[in-house]
N, C-alpha and C positions, 0 to 999 in steps of 0.2 A: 688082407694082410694084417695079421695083428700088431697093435703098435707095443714095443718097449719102453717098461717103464723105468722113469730116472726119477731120482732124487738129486743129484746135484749135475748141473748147466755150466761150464766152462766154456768160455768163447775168448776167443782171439781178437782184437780190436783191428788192427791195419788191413783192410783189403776183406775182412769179417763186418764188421760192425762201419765203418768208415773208409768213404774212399778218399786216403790223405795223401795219394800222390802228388799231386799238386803241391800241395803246400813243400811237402818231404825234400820235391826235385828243385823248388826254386832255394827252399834255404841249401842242397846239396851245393846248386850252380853256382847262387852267391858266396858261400866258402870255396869253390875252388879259382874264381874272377881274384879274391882275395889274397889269395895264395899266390896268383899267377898263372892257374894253369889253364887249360880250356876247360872250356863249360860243354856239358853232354845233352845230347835230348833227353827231353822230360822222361818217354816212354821208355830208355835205356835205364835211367836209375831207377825207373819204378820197379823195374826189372832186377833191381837189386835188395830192395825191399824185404822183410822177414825175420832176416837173422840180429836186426837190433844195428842204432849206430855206428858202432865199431867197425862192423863188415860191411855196411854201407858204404862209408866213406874209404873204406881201404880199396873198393872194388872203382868208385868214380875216380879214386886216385891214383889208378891204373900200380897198384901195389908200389907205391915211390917211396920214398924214405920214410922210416920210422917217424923222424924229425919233426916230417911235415904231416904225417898224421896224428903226431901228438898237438902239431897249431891247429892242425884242422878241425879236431873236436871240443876246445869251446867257442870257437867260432861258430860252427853249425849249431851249437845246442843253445846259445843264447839268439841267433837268427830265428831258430824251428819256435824257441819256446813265443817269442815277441807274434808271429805270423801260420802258430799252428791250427787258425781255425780260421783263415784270411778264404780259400777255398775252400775247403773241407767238407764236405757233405755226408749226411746219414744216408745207409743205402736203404731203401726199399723193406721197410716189414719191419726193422729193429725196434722202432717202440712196440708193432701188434706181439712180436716175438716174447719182448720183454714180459711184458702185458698178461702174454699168455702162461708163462709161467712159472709169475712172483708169487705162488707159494712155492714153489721148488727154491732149494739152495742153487744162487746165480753167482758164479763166481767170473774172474776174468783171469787169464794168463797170457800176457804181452811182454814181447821182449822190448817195448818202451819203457820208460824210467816211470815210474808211479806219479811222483809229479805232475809229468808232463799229460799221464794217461785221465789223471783224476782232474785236469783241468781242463781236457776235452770232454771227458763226460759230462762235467758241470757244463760245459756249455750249452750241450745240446740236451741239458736236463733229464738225464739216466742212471744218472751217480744211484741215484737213492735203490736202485734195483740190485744193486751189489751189494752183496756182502762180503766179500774179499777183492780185494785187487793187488794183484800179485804182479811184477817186474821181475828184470834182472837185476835190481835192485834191494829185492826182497831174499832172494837165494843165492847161492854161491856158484850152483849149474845153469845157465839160462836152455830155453828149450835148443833143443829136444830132449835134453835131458827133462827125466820125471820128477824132479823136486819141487816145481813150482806143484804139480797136479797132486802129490803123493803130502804136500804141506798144506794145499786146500783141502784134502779131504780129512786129515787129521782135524785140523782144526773144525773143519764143521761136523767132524762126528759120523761121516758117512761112509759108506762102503763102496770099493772099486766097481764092486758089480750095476751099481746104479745110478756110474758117472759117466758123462758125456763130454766129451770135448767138440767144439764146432769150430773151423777153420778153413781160411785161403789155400797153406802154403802148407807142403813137405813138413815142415818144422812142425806143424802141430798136430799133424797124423801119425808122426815118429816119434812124437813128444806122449802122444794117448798109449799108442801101442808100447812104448818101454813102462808106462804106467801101470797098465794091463786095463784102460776102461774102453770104454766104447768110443770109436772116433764117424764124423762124418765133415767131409768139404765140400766147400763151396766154390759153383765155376764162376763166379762175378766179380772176384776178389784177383789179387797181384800172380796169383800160379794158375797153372792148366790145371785141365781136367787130366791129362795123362801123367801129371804128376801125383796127385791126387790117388787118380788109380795104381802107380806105379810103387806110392807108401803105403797102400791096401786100405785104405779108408774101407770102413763098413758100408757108409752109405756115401752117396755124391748127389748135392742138390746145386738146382739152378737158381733157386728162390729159396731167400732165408724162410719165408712163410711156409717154405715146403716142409718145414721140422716137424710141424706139428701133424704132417701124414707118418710120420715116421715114429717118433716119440709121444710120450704123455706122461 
């Protein structure tokens, strides 16, 4: 099988690059103790995972008053930022991945806050491999909308046909395909595999290491 070639790497950080459930579900639990409300099992919020805090919290909030999702969000977001790397772990292959291919333009697009995304990669010492890092922060659509993708490639100068998007969830196979570039998911990360296949991902790997049978 011949591999296709890229010039720009787009990856997704949560459930892609890092398993941050853990951390995500106890600052979820600790804001909603806060609040009053019940606390959920970890594996139920992780299960909410993807679409960025807002819909996080509106879904462990079992959709309750505006009110109280307007206290809920800086409460979580100063709990998430104090304990976002307390568990956290790199999955499997992200620096060989990295590694493998910084001379390609490596961009990132996460529906976390830039901030928050650019002080987990410092931690775990990957920042310098990016050259864009893009939030809902950065655009006015968050994914799946194409403006985070279609802003990364402007700015680096590249073309749809030789861009990659890599992801867990729905949201960033939906996100490549309104883009028009090339998408592939990952089963190790927050979504199935039948989700995966369900938003037509091109390729579906089990191993982030597995890209490099696929691209180059």
């Amino acid at each position: 099988m011949a591999k296709k070639r890229i010039e720009t790497l787009i990856l997704d950080l949560d459930g892609t690059l890092i398993d941050s459930r853990l951390d995500i579900a106890r600052a979820a639990n600790y804001t909603l103790a806060k609040l009053g409300c019940p606390q959920l099992p970890e594996e139920q919020i992780a299960g909410f995972i993807g679409g960025g805090v807002g819909p996080l919290l509106k879904k462990a909030l079992g959709n309750r008053s505006e009110e109280l999702f307007e206290r809920a969000l800086p409460i979580y977001k100063q709990r998430y930022w104090e304990h976002c790397t307390d568990y956290t772990t790199l999955y499997s292959g992200v620096k060989e991945i990295l590694s493998y291919y910084q001379d390609k333009d490596i961009a990132m697009a996460t529906n976390k806050l830039v901030p928050m995304t650019m002080k987990i990669l410092e931690h775990f010492e990957i920042a310098s491999y990016f050259k864009l890092v893009l939030g809902p922060d950065s655009v006015k659509n968050r994914k799946p909308h194409p403006e985070a993708i279609e802003k990364i490639l402007v700015q680096l100068g590249n073309p749809k046909e030789t861009a990659l998007i890599v992801g867990d969830s729905h949201f960033d196979i939906e996100t490549g395909k309104n883009a028009g570039i090339m998408t592939c998911g990952v089963t190790y990360g927050f979504g199935s595999r039948q989700e995966l296949e369900d938003s037509g991902a091109d390729v579906i790997i089990d191993r982030l290491e597995d890209l490099m049978l696929y691209y180059e």
